[in-house]
C-alpha positions as protocol buffer text, in pm:
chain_id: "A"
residue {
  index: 1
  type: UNK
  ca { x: -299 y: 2672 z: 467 }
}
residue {
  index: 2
  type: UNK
  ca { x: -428 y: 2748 z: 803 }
}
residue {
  index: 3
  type: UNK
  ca { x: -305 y: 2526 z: 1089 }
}
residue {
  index: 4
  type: UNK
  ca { x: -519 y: 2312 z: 1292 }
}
residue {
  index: 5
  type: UNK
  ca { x: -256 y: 2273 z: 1555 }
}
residue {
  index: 6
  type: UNK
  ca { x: -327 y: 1838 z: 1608 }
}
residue {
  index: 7
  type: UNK
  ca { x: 55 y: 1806 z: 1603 }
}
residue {
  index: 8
  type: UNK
  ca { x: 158 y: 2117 z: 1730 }
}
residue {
  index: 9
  type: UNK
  ca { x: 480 y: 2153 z: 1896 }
}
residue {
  index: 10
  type: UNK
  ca { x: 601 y: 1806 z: 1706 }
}
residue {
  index: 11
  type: UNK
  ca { x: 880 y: 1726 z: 1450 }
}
residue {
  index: 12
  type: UNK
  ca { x: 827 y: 1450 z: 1240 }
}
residue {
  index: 13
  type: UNK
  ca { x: 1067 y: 1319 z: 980 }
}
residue {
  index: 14
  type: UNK
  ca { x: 1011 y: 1264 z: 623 }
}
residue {
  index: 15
  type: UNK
  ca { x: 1220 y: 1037 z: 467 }
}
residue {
  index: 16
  type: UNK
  ca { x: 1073 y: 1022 z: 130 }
}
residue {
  index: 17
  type: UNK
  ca { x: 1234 y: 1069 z: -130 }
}
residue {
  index: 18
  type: UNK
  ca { x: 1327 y: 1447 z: -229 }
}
residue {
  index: 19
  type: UNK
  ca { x: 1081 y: 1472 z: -538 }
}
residue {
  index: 20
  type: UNK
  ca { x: 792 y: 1294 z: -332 }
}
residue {
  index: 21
  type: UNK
  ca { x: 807 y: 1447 z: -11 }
}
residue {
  index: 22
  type: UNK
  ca { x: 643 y: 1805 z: -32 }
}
residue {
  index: 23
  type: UNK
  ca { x: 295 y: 1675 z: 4 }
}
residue {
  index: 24
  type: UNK
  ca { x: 292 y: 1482 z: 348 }
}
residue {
  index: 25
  type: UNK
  ca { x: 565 y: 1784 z: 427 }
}
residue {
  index: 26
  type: UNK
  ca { x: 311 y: 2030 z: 387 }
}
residue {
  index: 27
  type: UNK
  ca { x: 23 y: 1807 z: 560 }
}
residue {
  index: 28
  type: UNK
  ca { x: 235 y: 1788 z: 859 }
}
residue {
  index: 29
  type: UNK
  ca { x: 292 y: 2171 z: 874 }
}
residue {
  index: 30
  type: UNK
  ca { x: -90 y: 2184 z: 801 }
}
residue {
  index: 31
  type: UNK
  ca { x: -167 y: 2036 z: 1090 }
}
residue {
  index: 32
  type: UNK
  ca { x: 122 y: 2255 z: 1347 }
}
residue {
  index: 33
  type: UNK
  ca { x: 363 y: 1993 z: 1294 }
}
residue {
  index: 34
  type: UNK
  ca { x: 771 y: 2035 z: 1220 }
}
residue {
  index: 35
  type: UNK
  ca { x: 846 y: 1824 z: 919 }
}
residue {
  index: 36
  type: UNK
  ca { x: 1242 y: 1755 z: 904 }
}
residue {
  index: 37
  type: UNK
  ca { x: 1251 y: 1639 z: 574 }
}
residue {
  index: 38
  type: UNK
  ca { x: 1537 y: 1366 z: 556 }
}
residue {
  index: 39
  type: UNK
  ca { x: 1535 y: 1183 z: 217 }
}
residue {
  index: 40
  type: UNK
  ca { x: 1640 y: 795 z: 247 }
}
residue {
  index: 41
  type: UNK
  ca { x: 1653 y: 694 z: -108 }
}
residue {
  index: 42
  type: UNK
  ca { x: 1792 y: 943 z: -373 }
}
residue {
  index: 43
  type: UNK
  ca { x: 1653 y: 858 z: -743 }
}
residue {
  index: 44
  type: UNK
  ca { x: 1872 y: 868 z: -1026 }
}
residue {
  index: 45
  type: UNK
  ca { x: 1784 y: 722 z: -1401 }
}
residue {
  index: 46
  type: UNK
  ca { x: 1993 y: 404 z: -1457 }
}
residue {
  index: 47
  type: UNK
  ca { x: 2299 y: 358 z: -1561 }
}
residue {
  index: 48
  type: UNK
  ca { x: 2208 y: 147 z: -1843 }
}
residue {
  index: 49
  type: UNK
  ca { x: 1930 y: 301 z: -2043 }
}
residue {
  index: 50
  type: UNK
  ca { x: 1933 y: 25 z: -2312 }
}
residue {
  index: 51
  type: UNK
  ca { x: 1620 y: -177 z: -2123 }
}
residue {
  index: 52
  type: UNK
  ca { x: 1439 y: 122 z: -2092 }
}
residue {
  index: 53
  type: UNK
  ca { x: 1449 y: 201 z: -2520 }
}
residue {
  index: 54
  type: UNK
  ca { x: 1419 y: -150 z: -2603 }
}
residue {
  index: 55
  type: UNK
  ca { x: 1108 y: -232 z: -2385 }
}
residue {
  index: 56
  type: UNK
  ca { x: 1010 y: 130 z: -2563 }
}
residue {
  index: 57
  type: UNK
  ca { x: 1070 y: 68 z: -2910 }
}
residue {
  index: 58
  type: UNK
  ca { x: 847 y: -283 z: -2866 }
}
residue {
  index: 59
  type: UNK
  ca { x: 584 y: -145 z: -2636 }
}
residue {
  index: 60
  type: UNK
  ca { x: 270 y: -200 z: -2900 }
}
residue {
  index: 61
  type: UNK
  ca { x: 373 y: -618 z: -2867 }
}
residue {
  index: 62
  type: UNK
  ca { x: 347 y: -607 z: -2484 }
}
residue {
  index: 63
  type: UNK
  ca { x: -29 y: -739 z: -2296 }
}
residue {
  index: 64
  type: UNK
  ca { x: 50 y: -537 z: -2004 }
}
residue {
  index: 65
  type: UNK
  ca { x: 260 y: -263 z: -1865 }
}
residue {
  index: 66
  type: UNK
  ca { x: 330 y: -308 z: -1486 }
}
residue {
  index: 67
  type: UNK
  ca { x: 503 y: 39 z: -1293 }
}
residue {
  index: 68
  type: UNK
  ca { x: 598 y: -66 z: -992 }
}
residue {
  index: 69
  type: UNK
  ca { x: 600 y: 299 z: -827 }
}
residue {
  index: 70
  type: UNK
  ca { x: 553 y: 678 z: -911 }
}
residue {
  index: 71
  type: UNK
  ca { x: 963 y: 689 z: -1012 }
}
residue {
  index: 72
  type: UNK
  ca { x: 895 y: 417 z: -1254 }
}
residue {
  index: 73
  type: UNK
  ca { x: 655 y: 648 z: -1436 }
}
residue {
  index: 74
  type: UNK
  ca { x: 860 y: 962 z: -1376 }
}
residue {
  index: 75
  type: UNK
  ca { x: 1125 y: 778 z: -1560 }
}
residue {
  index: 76
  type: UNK
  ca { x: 1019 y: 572 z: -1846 }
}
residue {
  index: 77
  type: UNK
  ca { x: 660 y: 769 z: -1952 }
}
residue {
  index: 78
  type: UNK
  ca { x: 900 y: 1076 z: -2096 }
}
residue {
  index: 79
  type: UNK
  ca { x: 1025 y: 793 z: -2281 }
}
residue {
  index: 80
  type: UNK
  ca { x: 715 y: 627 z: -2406 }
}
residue {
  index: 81
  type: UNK
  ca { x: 577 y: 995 z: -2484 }
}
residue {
  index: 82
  type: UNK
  ca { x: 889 y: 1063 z: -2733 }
}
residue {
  index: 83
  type: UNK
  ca { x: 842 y: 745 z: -2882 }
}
residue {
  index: 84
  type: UNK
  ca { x: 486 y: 840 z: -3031 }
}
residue {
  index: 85
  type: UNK
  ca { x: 257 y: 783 z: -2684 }
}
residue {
  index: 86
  type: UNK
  ca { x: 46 y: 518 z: -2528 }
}
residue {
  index: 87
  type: UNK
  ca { x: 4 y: 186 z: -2773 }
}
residue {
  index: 88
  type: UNK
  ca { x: -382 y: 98 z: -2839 }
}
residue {
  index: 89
  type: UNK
  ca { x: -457 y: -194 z: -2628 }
}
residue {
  index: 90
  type: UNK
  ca { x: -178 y: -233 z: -2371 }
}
residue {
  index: 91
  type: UNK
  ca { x: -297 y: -250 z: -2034 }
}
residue {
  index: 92
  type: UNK
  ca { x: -129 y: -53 z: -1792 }
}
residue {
  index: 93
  type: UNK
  ca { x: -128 y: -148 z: -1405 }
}
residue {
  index: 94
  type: UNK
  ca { x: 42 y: -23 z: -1046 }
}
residue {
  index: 95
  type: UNK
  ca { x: 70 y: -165 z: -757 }
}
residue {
  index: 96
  type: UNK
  ca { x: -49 y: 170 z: -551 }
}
residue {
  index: 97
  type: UNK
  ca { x: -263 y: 446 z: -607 }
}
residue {
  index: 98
  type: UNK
  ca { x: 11 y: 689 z: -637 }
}
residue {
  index: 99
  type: UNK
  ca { x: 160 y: 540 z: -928 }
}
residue {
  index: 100
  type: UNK
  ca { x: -229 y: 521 z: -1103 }
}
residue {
  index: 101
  type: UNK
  ca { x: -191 y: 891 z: -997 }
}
residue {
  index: 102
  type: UNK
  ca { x: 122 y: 948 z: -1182 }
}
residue {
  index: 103
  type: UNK
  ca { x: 15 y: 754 z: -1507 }
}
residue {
  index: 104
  type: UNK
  ca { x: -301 y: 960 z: -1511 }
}
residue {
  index: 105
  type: UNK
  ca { x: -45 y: 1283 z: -1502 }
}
residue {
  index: 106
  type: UNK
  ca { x: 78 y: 1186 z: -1801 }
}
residue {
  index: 107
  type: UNK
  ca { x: -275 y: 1097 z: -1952 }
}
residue {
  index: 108
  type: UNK
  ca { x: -234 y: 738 z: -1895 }
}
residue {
  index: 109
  type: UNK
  ca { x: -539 y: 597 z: -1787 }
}
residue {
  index: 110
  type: UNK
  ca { x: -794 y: 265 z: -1752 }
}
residue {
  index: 111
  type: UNK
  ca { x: -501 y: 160 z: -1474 }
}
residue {
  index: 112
  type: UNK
  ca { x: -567 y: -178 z: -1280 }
}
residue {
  index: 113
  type: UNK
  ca { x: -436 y: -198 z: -952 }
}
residue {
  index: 114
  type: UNK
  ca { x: -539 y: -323 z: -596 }
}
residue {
  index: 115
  type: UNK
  ca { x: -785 y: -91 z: -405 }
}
residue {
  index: 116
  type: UNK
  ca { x: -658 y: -211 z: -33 }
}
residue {
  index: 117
  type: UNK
  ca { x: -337 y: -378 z: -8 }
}
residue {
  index: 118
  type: UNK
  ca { x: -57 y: -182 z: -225 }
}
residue {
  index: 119
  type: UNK
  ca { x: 179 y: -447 z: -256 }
}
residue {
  index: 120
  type: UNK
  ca { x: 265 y: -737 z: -588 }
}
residue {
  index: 121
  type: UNK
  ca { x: 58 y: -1030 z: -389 }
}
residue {
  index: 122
  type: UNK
  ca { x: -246 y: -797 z: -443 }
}
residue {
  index: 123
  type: UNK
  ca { x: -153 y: -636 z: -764 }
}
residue {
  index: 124
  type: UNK
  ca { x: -136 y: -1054 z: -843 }
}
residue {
  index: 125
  type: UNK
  ca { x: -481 y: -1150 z: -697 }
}
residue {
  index: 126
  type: UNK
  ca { x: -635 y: -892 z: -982 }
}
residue {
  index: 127
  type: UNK
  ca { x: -874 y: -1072 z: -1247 }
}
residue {
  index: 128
  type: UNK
  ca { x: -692 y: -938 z: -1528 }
}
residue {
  index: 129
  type: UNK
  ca { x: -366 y: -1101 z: -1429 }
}
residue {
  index: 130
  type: UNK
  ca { x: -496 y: -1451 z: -1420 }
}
residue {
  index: 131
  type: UNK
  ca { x: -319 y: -1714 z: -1603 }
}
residue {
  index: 132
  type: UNK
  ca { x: -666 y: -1793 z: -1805 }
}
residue {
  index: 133
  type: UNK
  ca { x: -583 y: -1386 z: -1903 }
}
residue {
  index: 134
  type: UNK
  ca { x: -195 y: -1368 z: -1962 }
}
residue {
  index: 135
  type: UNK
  ca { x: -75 y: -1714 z: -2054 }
}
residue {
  index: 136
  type: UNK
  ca { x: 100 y: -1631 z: -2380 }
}
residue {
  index: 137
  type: UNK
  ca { x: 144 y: -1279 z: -2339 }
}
residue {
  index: 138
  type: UNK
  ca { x: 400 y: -1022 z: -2310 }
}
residue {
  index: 139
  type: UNK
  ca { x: 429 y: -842 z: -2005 }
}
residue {
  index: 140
  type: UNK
  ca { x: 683 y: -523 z: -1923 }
}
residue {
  index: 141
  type: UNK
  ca { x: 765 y: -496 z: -1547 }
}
residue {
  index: 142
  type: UNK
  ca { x: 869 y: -101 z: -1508 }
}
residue {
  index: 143
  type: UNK
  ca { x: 1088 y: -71 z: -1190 }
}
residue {
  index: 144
  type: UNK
  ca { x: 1445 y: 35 z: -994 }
}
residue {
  index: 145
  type: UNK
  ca { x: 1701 y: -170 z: -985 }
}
residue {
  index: 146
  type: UNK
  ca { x: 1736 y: -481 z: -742 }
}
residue {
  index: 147
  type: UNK
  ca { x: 1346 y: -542 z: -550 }
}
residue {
  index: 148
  type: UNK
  ca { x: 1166 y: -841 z: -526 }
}
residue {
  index: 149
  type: UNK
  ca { x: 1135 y: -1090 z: -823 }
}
residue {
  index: 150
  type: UNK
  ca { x: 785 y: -1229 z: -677 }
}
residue {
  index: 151
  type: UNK
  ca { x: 639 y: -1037 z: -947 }
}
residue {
  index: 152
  type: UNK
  ca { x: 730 y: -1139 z: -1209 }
}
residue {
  index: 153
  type: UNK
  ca { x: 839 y: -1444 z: -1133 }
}
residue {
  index: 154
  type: UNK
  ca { x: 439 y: -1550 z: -1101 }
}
residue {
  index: 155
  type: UNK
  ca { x: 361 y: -1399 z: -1392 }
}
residue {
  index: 156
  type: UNK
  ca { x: 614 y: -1635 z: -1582 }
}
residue {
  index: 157
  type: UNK
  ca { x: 455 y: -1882 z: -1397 }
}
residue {
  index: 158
  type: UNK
  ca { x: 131 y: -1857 z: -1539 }
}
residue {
  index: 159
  type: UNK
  ca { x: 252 y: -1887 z: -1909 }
}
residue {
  index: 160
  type: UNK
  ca { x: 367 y: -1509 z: -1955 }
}
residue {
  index: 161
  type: UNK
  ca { x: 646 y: -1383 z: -2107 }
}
residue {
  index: 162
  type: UNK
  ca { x: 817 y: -1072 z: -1843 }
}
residue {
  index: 163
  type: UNK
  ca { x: 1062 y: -878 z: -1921 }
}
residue {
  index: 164
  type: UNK
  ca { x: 1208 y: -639 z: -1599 }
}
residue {
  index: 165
  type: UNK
  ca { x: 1248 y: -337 z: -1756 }
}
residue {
  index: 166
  type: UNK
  ca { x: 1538 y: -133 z: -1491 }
}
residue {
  index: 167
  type: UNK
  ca { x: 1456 y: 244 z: -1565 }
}
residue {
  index: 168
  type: UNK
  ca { x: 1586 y: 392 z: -1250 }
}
residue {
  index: 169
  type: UNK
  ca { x: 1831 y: 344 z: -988 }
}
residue {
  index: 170
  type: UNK
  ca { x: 1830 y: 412 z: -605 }
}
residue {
  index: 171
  type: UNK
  ca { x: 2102 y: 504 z: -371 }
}
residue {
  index: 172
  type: UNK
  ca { x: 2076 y: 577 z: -7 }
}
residue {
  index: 173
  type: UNK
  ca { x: 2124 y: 914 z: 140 }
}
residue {
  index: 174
  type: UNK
  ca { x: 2477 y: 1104 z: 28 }
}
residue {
  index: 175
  type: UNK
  ca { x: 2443 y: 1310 z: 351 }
}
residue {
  index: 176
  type: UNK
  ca { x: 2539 y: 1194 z: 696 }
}
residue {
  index: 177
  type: UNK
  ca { x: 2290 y: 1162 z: 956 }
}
residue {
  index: 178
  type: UNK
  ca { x: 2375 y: 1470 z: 1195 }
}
residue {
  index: 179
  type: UNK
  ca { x: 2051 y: 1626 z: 1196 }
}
residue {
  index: 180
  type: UNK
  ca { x: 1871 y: 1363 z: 1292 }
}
residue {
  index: 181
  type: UNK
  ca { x: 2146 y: 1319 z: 1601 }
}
residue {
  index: 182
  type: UNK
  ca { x: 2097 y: 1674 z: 1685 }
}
residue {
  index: 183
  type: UNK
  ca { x: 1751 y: 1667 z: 1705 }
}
residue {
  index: 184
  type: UNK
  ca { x: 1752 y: 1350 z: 1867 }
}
residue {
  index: 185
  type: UNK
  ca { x: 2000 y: 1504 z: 2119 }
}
residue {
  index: 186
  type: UNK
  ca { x: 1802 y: 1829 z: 2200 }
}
residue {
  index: 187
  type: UNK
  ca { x: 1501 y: 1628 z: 2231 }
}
residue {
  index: 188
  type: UNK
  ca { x: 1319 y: 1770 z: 1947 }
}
residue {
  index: 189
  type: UNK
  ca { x: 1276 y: 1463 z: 1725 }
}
residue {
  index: 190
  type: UNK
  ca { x: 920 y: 1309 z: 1816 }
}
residue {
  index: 191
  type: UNK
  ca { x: 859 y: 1055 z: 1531 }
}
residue {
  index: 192
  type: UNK
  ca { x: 989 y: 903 z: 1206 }
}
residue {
  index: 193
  type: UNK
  ca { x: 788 y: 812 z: 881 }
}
residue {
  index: 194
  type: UNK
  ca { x: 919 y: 537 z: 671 }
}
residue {
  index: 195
  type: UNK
  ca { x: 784 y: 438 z: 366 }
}
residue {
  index: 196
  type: UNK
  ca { x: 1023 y: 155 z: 214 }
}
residue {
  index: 197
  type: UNK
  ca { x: 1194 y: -140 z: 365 }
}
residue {
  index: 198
  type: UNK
  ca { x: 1501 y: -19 z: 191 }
}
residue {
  index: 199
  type: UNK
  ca { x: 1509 y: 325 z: 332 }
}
residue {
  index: 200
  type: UNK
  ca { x: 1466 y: 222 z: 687 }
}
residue {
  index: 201
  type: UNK
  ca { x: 1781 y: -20 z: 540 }
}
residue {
  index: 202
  type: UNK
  ca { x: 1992 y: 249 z: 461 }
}
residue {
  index: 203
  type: UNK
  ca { x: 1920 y: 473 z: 779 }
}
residue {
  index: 204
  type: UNK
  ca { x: 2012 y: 191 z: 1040 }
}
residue {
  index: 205
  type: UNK
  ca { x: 2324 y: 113 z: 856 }
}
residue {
  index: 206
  type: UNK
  ca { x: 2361 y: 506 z: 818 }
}
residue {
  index: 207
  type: UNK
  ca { x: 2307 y: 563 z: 1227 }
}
residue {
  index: 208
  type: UNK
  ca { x: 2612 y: 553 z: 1493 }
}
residue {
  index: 209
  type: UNK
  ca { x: 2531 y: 294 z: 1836 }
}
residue {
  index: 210
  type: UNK
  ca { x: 2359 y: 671 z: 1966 }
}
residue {
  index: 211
  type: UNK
  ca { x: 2164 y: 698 z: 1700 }
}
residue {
  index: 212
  type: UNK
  ca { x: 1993 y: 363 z: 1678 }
}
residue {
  index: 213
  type: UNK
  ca { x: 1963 y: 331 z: 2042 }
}
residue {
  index: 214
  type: UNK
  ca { x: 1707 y: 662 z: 1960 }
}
residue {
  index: 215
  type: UNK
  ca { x: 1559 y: 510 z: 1654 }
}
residue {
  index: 216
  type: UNK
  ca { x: 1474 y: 207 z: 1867 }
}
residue {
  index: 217
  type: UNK
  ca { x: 1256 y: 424 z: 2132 }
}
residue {
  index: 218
  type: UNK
  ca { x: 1086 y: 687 z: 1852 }
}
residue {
  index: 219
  type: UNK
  ca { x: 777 y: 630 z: 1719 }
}
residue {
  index: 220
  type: UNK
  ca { x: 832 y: 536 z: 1376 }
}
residue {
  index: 221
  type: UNK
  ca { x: 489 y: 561 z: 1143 }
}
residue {
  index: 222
  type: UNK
  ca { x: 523 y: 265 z: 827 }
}
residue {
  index: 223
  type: UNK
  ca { x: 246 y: 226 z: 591 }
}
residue {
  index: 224
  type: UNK
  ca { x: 288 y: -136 z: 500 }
}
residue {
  index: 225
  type: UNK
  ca { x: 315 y: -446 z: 723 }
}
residue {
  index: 226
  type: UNK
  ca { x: 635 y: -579 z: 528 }
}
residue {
  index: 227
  type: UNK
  ca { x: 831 y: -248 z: 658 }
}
residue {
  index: 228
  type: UNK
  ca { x: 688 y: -337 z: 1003 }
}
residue {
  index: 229
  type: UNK
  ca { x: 802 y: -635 z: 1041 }
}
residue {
  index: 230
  type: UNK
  ca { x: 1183 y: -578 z: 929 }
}
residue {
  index: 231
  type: UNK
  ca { x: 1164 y: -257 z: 1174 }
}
residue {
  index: 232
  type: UNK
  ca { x: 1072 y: -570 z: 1479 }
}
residue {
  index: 233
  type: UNK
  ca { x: 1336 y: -737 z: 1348 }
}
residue {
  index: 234
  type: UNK
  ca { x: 1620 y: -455 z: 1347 }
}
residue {
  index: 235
  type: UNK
  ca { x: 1486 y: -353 z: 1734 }
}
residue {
  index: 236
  type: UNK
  ca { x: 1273 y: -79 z: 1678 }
}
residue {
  index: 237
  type: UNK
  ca { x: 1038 y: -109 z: 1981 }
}
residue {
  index: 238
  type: UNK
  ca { x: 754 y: 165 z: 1878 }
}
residue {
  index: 239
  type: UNK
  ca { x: 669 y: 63 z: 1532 }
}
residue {
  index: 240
  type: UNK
  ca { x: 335 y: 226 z: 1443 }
}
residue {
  index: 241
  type: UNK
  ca { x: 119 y: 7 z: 1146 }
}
residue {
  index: 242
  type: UNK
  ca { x: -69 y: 277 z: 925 }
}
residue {
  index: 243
  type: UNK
  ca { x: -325 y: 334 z: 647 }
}
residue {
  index: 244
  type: UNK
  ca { x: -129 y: 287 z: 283 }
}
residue {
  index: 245
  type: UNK
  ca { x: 8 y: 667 z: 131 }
}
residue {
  index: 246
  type: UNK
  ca { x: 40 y: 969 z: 275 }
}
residue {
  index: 247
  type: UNK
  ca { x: -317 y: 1005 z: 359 }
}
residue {
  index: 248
  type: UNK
  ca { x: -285 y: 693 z: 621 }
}
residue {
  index: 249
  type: UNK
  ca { x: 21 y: 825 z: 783 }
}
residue {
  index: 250
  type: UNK
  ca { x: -85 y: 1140 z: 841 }
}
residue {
  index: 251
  type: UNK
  ca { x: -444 y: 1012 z: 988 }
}
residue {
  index: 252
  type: UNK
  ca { x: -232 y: 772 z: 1190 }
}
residue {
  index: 253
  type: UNK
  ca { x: -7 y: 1085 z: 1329 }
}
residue {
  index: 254
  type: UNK
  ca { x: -317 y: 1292 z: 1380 }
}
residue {
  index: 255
  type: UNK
  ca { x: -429 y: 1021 z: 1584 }
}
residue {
  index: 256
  type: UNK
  ca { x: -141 y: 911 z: 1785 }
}
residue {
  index: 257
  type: UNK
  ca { x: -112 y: 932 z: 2182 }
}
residue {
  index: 258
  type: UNK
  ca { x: 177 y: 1186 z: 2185 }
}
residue {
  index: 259
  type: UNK
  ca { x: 149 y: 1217 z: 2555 }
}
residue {
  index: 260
  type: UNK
  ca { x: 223 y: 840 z: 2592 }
}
């Protein structure tokens, strides 16, 4: 793909994980930018599979079938595939259009999820997951380990019954953080992009006094206002607020002030 030079001479940092990262990678380079691909979260299956085949073997009793991300899909739809495919009637729903993108990969589709805010509050305000809809009903929560319980905890809340279905595991990165220090060091590090609260968890614990003294003064590109607001609290001083996906931080990018 032909450059169009809007972030040309730049290096921006990827921190997706390893699997997801090629496409706002390539975007970057599209548009005559560096991408220093730096993984924050490495995605392993769980250690305990026995959720994953129960919730599997009982899928055709469940309402609705929640995936909380694309990993959740990557790692329990093989599953559900084996097992004989997608049960008649069950409902399946994301909380981002990535994951509906993933489910649709695997020729799940009819998805319900929010069209603005990708986040469980608005995956919650959906019509289909009113208490009037669900009270009674089994739901399946597909997801990593640890999160947030606000989920399903007010899903229980309106009468269903949720069971958290762990199908994949997360573990910050098994690498050190020297080239980010190098580039920081030869001044060739212009921004960060950070797409989970955790990651940016694991790279300030992960950074030396040097390196988070840097971190605080680069432009660091989030895509959800929960990520912002625990990057104010750590000390990050230029915290830049974007569009949700890959598509909104790389318009954000495009449209930054580099000379600022």
């Amino acid at each position: 793909m032909a450059s169009d030079g809007v972030l040309a001479g730049r290096t921006i940092v990827v921190t997706r994980p390893l699997a997801q990262c090629g496409p706002l990678a390539e975007a970057i380079r599209a548009a005559g930018g560096e991408p220093l691909v730096f993984p924050l979260l490495e995605i392993l299956p769980a250690d305990d599979p026995a959720p994953l085949v129960a919730a599997v073997e009982q899928l055709a009793s469940y309402r609705v079938a929640i995936f909380i991300s694309p990993n959740a899909v990557d790692h329990a739809l093989p599953a559900i595939i084996a097992a004989g495919g997608w049960p008649a009637g069950l409902l399946p729903a994301a909380v981002g259009q990535g994951t509906v993108k993933a489910l649709a990969a695997h020729g799940v589709h009819g998805c319900i999820a929010p069209t603005e805010r990708f986040d469980s509050e608005a995956l919650l305000e959906l019509p289909e997951l009113a208490r009037e809809r669900i009270a009674g009903q089994r739901i399946a929560i597909f997801r990593g380990d640890g999160g947030r319980e606000l989920l399903g905890d007010t899903l229980r809340a309106r009468g269903a019954t949720v069971d958290p279905v762990t199908c994949y595991r997360r573990l910050g990165p098994s690498a050190g953080a020297q080239p980010l220090l190098a580039a920081w060091k030869n001044r060739s590090l212009d921004a960060l992009t950070v797409s989970s609260s955790e990651g940016l968890r694991y790279l300030w614990d992960l950074l030396p006094e040097e390196g988070r003294l840097a971190l605080a003064e680069t432009p660091v590109f989030v895509p959800h206002a929960r990520i912002a607001e625990n990057a104010k609290i750590i000390g990050l001083q230029k915290i830049i607020l974007t569009e949700a996906a890959d598509q909104g931080i790389l318009r954000a990018l495009r449209a930054y002030n580099w000379q600022r």
